[in-house]
C-alpha positions as CSV (number, residue, x, y, z in Angstrom):
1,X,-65.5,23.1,84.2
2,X,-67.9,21.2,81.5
3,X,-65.6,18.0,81.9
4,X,-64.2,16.7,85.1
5,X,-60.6,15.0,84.8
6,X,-60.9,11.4,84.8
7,X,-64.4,11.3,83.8
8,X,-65.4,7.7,82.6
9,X,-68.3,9.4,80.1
10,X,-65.6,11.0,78.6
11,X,-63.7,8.5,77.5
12,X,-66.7,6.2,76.8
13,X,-67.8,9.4,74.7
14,X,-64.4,9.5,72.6
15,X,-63.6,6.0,72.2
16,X,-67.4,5.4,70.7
17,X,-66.8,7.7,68.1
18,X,-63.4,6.8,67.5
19,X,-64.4,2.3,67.2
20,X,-68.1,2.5,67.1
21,X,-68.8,4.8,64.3
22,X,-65.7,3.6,61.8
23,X,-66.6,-0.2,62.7
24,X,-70.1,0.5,61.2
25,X,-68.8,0.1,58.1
26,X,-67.1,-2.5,58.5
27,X,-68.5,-6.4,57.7
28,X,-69.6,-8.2,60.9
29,X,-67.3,-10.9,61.0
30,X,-64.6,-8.3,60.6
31,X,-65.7,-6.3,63.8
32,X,-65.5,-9.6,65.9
33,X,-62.1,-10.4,65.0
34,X,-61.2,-7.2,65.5
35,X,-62.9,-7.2,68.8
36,X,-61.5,-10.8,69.7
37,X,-57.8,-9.4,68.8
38,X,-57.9,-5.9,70.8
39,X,-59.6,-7.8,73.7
40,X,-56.7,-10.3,73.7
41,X,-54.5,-7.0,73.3
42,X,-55.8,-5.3,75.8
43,X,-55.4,-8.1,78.7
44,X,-51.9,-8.8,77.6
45,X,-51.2,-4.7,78.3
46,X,-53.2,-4.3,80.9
47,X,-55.6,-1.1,82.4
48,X,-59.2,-0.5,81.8
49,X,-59.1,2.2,79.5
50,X,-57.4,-0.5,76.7
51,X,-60.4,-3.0,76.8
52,X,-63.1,-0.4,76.7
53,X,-62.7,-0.5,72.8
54,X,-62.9,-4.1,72.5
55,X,-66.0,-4.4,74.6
56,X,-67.4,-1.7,72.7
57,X,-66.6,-4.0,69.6
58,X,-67.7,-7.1,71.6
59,X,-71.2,-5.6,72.2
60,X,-71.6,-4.2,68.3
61,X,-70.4,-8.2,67.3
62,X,-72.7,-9.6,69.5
63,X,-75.8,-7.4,68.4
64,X,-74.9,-7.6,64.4
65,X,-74.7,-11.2,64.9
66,X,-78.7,-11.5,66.6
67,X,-76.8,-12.8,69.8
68,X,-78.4,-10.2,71.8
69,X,-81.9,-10.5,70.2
70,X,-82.2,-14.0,71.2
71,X,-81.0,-13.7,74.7
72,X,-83.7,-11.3,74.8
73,X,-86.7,-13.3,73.5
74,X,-85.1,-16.8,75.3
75,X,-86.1,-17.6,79.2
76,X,-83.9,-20.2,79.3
77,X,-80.2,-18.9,78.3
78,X,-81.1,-15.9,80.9
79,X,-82.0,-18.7,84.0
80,X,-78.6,-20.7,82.6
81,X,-76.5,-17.9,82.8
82,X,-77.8,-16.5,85.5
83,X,-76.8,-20.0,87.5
84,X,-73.5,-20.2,86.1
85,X,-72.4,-16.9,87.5
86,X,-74.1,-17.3,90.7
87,X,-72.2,-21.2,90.6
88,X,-69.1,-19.0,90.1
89,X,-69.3,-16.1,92.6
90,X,-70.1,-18.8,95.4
91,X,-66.8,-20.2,95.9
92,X,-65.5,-16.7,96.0
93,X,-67.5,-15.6,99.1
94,X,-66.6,-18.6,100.4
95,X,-62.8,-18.1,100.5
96,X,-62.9,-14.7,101.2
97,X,-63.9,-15.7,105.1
98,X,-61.1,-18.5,105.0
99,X,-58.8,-18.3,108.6
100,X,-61.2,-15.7,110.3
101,X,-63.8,-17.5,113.4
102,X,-67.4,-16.8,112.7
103,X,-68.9,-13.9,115.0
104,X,-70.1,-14.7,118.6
105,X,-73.4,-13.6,119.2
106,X,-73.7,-12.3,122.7
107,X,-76.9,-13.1,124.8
């Protein structure tokens, strides 16, 4: 079988030549409002396989705009975001362990 069922390469495969190469051609402001409304499209529907063309747009946006380029060159907006998310993620672990006792160590 040369493609499995339910193979995520597959659809990332189809769907970038079905938004990536049309969107080429399109202006750059054009492909981030497009990307803006499918991602908002996508949320409101629901599944993975609807926002994986909007984050396809998001990412051709973000690199026709120079976004990308000067994350790349910066320290700084790396180390910031890098914070934020970990900010973020820590009150997350923290609930998950809500109600259960810490472990006993036995010795």
């Amino acid at each position: 079988m040369l493609l499995w069922q339910g193979e995520i390469l597959t659809v990332y495969a189809v769907l970038g030549l079905l938004v990536l190469l049309p969107s080429s051609w399109l202006p750059r402001w054009a492909v981030a409002g497009l990307s803006a409304a499918l991602l908002v499209t996508s949320l409101l529907i629901g599944g993975f396989y609807a926002m994986v063309p909007a984050l396809f747009l998001l990412g051709s946006a973000l690199v026709r705009y120079g976004v990308i380029g000067r994350i790349d060159r910066s320290t700084r907006v790396p180390a910031l975001l890098a914070a934020a998310l970990a900010a973020e993620r820590r009150p997350l672990c923290g609930s998950r362990h809500q109600g259960h006792p810490p472990a006993r160590s036995s010795g």
